[in-house]
N, C-alpha and C positions, 0 to 999 in steps of 0.2 A: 790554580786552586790548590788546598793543601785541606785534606780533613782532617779537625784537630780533634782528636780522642782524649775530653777531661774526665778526672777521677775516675774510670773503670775498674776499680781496685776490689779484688778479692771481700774485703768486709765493707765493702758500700752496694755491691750490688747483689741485692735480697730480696726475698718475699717481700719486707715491707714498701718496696718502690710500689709507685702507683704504674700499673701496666707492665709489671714486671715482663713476663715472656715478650709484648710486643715491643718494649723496649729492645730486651738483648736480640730477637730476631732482627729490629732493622737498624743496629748498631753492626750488627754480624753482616748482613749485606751491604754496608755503604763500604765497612774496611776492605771486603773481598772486592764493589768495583769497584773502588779507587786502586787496590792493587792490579788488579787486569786491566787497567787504562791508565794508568802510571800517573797517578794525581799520587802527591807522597802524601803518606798516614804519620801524623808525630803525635806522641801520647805525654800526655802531661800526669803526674802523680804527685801525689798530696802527702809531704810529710810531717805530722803533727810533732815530732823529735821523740827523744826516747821515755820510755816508761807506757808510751799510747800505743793501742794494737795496729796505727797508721802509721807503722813508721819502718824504716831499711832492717830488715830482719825477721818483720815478725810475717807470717803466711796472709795476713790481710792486705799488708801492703801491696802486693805484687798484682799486676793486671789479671785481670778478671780470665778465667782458663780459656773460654770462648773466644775473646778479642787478642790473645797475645801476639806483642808484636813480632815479626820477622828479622832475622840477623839484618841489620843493617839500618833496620829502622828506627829514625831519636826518639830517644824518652827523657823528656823536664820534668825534673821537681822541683816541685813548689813548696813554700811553708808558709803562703799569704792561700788568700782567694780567688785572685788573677791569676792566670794561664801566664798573664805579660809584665807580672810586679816581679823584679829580679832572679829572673829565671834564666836570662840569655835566649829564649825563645821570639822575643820582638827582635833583637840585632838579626838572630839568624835569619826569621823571613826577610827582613829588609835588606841584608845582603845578597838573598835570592832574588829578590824584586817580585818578593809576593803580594797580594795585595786582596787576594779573596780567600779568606778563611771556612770551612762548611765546621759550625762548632756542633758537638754530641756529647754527652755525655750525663754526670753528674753533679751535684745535685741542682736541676732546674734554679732554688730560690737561692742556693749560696755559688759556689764557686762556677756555674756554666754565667749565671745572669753576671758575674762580674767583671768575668774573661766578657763575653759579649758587648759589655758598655766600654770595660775598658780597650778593646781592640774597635770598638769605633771611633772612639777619642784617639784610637793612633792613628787614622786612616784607614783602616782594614774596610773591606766590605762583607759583613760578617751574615754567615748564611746560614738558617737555621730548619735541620729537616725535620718534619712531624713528627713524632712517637719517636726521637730519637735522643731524648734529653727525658728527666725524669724525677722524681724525687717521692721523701715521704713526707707522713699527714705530718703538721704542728699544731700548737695551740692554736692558731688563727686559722688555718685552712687546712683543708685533704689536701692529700699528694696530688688529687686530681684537678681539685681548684688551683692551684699552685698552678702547673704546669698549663693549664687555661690561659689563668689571669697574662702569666708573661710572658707565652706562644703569642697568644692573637691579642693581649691589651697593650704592655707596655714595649718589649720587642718589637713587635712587625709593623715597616713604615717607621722608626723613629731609631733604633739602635742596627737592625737587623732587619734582613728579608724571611721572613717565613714563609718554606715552600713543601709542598706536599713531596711524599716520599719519592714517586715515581718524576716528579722536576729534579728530584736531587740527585737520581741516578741518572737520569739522562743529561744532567749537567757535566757528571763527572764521564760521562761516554762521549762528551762534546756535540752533542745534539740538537745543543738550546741555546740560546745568550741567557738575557737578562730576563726572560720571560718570568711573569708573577705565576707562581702554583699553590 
């Protein structure tokens, strides 16, 4: 298993998220046990190129203060919505003989829902913990119907396993198999 940390970047995670604090709380506990139980943490980052405050340079860009990663640990950038669109991140897992991805991150309706379909369509088994993916309101929905609709409608049983927090930590402490949470 590998937990993949998308978009946690300085100017994406703010008040406007929906469930902002229980967001970064259980983003903050899955990186800390996946590092105490040596599941690797690889952070994906989103860059929009220059002139955009998302981009190699500017203070938004950079992981979020809370989740940063540790010497040693990958970070992919991206400039699509996929985690796996040319990024070099699908070869590396598949040279590891990965095959279970646990996705978190940002933003539920664009780049986490993308990586997710699209890392099913590679074969991944893509596992998704509660309250740990998140987004804001748009024209068509709240942040909170957002992350509703593609938690428990269009994600869980069809792209992805959606599992309650405490399945997802005990997966990464080796606990559990495939158990539904």
């Amino acid at each position: 298993m590998t937990l993949l940390v998308i978009d946690t970047q300085e100017l994406l995670v703010n008040r406007e998220l929906y469930g902002m604090e229980r967001f970064v709380d259980n983003v903050r506990r899955l990186i800390q046990t996946a590092r105490e139980n040596a599941v690797e943490v690889i952070y994906v980052i989103h860059d929009d190129g220059p002139g955009s405050e998302l981009t190699r340079g500017q203070e938004g860009f950079e992981v979020y203060r809370e989740f940063r990663p540790l010497a040693g640990e990958k970070i992919f950038v991206k400039q699509k919505n996929s985690a796996l669109y040319g990024t070099g991140l699908e070869e590396y897992l598949k040279e590891r003989g990965e095959h279970q991805l646990m996705a978190v991150g940002l933003q539920t309706d664009k780049c986490v829902n993308a990586t997710i379909i699209s890392g099913f369509e590679r074969g991944f088994q893509m596992i998704v913990p509660e309250h740990a993916n998140s987004t804001v309101s748009n024209s068509f929905m709240s942040g909170e119907e957002s992350v509703s609709y593609f938690n428990h409608f269009l994600w869980n049983g069809r792209f992805a396993e959606c599992v309650s927090m405490e399945t997802a930590l005990e997966r990464m402490r080796g606990r559990t198999g495939r158990q539904r949470g």
